[in-house]
C-alpha positions in Angstrom: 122.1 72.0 183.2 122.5 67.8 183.5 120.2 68.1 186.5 117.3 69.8 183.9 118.1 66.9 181.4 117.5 64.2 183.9 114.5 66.1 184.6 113.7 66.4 180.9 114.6 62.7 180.1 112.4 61.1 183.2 109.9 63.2 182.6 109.7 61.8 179.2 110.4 58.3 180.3 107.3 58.6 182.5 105.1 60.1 179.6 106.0 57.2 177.4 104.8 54.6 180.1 102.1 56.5 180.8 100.5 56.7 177.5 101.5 52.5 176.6 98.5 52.1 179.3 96.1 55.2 178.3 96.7 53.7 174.7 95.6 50.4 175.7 93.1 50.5 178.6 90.3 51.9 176.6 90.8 49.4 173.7 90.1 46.8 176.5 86.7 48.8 177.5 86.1 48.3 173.5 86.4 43.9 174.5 84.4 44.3 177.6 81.9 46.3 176.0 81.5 43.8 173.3 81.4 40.2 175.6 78.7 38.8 177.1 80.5 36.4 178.8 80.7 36.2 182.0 84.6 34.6 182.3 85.6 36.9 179.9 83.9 39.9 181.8 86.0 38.6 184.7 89.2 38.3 183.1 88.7 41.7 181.2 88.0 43.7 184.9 91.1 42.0 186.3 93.5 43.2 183.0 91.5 46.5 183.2 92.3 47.4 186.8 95.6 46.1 187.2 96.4 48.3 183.9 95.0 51.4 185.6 96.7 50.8 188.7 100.4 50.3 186.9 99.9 53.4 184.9 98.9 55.7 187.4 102.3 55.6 189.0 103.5 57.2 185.9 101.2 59.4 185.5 102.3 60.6 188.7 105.8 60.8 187.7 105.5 62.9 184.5 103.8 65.6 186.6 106.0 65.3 189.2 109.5 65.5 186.7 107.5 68.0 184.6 106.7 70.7 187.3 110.6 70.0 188.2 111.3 71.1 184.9 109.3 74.1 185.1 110.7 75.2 188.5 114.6 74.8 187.4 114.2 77.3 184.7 112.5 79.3 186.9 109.6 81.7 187.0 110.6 84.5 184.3 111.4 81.5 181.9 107.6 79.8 182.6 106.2 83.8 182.3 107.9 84.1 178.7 107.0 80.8 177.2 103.3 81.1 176.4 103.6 77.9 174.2 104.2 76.2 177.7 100.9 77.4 179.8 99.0 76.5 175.9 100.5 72.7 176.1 99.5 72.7 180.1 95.7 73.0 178.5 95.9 69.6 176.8 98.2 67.8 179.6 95.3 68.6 182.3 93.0 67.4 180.0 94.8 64.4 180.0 94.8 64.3 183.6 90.9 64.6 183.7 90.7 61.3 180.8 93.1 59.7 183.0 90.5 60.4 186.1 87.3 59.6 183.7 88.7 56.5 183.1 88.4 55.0 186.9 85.0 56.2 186.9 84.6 54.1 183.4 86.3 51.2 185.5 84.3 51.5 188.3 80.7 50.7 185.7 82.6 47.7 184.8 83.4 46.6 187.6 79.7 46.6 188.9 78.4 45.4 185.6 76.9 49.1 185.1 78.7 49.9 182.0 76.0 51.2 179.5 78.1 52.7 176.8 79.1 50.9 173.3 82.4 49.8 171.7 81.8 52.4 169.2 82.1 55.0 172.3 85.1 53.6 173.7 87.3 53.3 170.1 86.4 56.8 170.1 87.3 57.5 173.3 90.6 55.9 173.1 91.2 58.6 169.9 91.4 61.1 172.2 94.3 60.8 173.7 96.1 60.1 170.8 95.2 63.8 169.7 95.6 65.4 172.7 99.3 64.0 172.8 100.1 65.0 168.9 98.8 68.8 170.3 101.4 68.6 173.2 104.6 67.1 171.4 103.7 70.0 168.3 103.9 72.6 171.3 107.2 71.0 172.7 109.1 71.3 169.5 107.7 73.9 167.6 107.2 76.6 170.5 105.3 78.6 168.5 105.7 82.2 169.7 102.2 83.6 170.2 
């Protein structure tokens, strides 16, 4: 049982972190989407990438401590939690945003972008529901 709440506990850990940067990133596509200047470009494709590149590691990590989870309470326990393969929907969802957003870094970075700030402080909502989704199906487990 302590090794599935180390488990449990990193894998949180690792969520936090994760979602400091996904929280963040697209409110700097909102600034880069706004300047026209060119040393502020710069500066905001520096900030942008290095962001990206720090997060990802935890990305990695809450997948990693959360199929670790899964796998020490073992097969019958992931076949008889429904709620689980329901909060799986929004988490690879996630996963794909997380993706979406080097592509969204990559049109930066090559001065390509063609989107508005009104597109990315919409985008960056999107996480924020997606996450509310999976922490309601954490604690509340509805039986379905």
């Amino acid at each position: 049982m302590t090794t599935i709440l180390v488990y449990k506990a990193l894998h949180i850990f690792f969520m936090v972190a994760w979602f400091a940067g996904i929280f963040y990133l697209p409110r700097l596509f909102v600034y880069h989407a706004m300047t026209d200047e060119k040393p502020c470009s710069a500066m905001l494709k520096i900030m942008e990438r290095r962001l990206l590149y720090f997060v990802t590691p935890f990305a990695i990590l809450t997948a990693v401590f959360g199929v670790l989870l899964i796998t020490s309470y073992g097969r019958e326990w992931f076949r008889a939690n429904l709620w689980l393969h329901y909060k799986l929907i929004p988490v690879i969802m996630l996963y794909f945003y997380h993706a979406y957003c080097f592509k969204l870094l990559a049109d930066f970075k090559h001065d390509r972008n063609q989107r508005s700030d009104r597109f990315y402080r919409i985008f960056n909502e999107f996480p924020v529901i997606l996450l509310l989704i999976i922490i309601l199906l954490a604690i509340l487990k509805p039986v379905f």
